[in-house]
C-alpha positions in Angstrom: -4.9 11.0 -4.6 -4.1 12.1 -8.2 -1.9 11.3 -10.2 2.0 12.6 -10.7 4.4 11.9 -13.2 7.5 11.3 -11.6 11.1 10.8 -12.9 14.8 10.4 -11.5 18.1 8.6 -11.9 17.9 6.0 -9.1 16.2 2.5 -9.7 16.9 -0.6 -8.4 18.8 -2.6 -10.8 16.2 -5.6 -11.1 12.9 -6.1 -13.0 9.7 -5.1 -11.0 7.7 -8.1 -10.5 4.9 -7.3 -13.1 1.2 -8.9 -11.7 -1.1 -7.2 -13.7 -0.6 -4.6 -16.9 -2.9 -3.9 -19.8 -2.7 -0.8 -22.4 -3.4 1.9 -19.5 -2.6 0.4 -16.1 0.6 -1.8 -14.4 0.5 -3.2 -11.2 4.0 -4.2 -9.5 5.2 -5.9 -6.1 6.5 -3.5 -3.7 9.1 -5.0 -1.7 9.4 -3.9 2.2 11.9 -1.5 2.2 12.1 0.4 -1.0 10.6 3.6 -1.6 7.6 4.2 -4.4 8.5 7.4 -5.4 11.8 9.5 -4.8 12.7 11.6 -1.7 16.0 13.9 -0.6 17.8 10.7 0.2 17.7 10.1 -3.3 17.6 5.7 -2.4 16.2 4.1 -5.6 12.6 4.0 -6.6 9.9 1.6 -7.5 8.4 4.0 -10.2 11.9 4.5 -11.3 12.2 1.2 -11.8 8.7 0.5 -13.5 9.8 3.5 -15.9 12.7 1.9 -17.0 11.5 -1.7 -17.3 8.3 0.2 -19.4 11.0 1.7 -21.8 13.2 -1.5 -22.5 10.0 -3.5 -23.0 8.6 -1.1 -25.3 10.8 0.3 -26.8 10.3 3.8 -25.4 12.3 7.0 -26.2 12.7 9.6 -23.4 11.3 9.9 -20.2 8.6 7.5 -20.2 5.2 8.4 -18.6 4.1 6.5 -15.3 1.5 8.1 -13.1 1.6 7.9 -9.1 -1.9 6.9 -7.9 -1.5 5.6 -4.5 1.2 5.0 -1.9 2.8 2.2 0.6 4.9 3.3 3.2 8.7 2.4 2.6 8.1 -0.6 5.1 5.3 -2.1 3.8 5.4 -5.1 0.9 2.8 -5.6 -1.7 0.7 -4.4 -4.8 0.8 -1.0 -6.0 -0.9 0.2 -9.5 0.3 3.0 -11.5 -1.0 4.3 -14.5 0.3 4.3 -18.1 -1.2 6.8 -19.7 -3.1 9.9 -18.5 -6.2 8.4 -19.2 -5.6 5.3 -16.8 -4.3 8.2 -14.8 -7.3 10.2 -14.9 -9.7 7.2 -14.4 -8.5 5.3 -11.7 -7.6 8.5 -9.7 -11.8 9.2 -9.8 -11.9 5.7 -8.3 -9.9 5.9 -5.9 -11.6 9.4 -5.0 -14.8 7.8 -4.9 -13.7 5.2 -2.4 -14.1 2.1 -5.4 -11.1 1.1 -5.3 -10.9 -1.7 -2.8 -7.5 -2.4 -0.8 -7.0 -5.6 1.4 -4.4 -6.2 3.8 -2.5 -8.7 5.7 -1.0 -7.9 9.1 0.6 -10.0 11.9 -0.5 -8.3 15.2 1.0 -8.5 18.3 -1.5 -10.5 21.0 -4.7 -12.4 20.0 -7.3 -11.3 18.5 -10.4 -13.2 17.5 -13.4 -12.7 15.0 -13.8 -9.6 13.2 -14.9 -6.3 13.1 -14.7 -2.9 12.7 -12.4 0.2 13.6 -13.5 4.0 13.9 -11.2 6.2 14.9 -9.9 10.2 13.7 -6.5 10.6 12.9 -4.4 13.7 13.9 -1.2 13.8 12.3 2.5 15.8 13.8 5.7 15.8 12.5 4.9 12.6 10.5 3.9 10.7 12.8 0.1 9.7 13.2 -2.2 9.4 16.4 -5.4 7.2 16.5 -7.9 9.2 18.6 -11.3 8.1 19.8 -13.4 11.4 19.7 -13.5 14.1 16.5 -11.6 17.1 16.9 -9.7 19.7 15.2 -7.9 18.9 12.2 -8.4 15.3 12.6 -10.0 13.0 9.8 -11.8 9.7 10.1 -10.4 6.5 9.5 -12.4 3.3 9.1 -11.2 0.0 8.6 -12.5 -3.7 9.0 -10.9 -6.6 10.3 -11.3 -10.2 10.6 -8.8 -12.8 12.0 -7.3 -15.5 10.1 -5.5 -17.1 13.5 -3.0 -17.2 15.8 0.7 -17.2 14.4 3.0 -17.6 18.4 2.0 -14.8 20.4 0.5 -12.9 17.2 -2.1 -13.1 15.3 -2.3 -12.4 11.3 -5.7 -10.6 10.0 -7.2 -9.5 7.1 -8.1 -5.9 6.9 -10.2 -4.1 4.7 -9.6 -0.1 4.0 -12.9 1.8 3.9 -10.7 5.0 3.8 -7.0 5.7 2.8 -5.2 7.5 5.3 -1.6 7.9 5.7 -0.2 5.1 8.7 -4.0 4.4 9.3 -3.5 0.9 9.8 -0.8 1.0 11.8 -2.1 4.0 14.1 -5.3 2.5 14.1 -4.3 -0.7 15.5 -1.6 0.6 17.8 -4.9 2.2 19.3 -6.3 -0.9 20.2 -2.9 -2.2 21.8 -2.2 -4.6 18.9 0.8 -2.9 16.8 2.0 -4.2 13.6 5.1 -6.7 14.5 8.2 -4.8 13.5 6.5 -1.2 13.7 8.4 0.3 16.4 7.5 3.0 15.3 4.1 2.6 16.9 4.9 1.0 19.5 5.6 -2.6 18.6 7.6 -4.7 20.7 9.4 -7.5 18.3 10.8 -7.2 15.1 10.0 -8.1 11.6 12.6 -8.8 8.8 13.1 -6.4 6.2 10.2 -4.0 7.5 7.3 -4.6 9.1 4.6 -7.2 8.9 1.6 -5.9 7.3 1.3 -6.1 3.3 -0.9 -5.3 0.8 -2.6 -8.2 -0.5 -5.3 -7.4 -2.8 -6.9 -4.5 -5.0 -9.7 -4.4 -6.8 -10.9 -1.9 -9.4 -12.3 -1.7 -12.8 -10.7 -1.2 -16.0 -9.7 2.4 -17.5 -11.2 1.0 -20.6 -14.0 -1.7 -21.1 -15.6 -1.4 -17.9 -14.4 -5.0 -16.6 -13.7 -5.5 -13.2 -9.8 -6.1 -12.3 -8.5 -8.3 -9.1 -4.9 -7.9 -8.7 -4.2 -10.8 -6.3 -0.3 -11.2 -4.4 0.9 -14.8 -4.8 2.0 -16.5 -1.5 5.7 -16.5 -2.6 5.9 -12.7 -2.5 4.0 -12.4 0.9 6.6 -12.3 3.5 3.5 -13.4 5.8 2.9 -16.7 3.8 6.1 -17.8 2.4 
């Protein structure tokens, strides 16, 4: 996805919860809930936040730059990365092109699931809504993703899941396919709810540096996982 600079007046009126930043890049906490980048509702923003934290702690006249390099749905929690400059922009956008950017999840499933394994299925997409299908077909695009159980949490079961590609809802359409939904994602047909959203959160991503070539872990603490704490 490439990158966007985006701007508006709405932002949430507290700090983003900064886990990683050096001269070109910044990753934030995404709580479930708020939105990364603006819509017609006109709700405040995480980048609207970032951008305004960014120009008190540097000092920054005028609309600061922050470039949009990847999205969470409004529901999910976790770490997002944006880019400071257009070179962070420009860089990290050819990674996550090239499929080098790696993205780790954590989901609480409904049922029980054991071991691990992997997930092939091709998306078809209407009205916003996304549908898991078995078999290729028109206008549909793959989605891969691996899986491994970490154990049984009630009647659910919280995994680990790996994204080999980056398709919109793929998680949750892919494993509403295999009749274990996402607690809380009604939406795809879950039966319980989840505070504040629902119950899958981005963990993990790893990437390297725009600059340097060093290789960057941007790890979430258990006291921002809703799954953990």
């Amino acid at each position: 996805m490439g990158a966007q600079s985006s701007g508006g007046p709405s932002a949430p009126s507290t700090d983003p919860v900064v886990l990683y930043e050096d001269n070109h890049l910044v990753a934030v906490y995404k709580p479930a809930g708020l939105l990364v980048q603006g819509d017609a509702s006109g709700a405040p923003t995480l980048m609207d936040a970032v951008k305004a934290w960014l120009a008190r702690t540097y000092g920054k006249p005028g609309n600061v730059f922050l470039g949009l390099l990847h999205r969470l749905d409004k529901p999910v929690a976790g770490v997002i990365v944006f880019a400071k400059t257009s070179k962070g922009a420009s860089r990290l956008s050819q990674q996550i092109r090239d499929r080098a950017v790696e993205k780790t999840y954590e989901a609480l499933v409904e049922g029980r699931l054991e071991g691990e394994g992997t997930l092939v299925h091709h998306l078809a997409e209407d009205d916003g809504f996304v549908t898991a299908h078995d078999r290729p077909g028109p206008g549909r695009k793959e989605a891969r993703l691996r899986w491994r159980a970490i154990g049984p949490r009630g009647d659910a079961t919280l995994v680990e899941i790996d994204l080999e590609t980056g398709r919109k809802h793929q998680i949750r359409a892919q494993l509403a396919r295999v009749g274990h939904p996402i607690r809380g994602d009604r939406r795809y047909g879950a039966r319980a709810e989840f505070p504040n959203g629902i119950a899958l959160v981005a963990v993990r991503l790893r990437f390297v540096a725009a600059t340097g070539g060093a290789q960057v872990t941007v790890a979430l603490p258990d006291d921002l996982n809703p799954l953990r704490s």
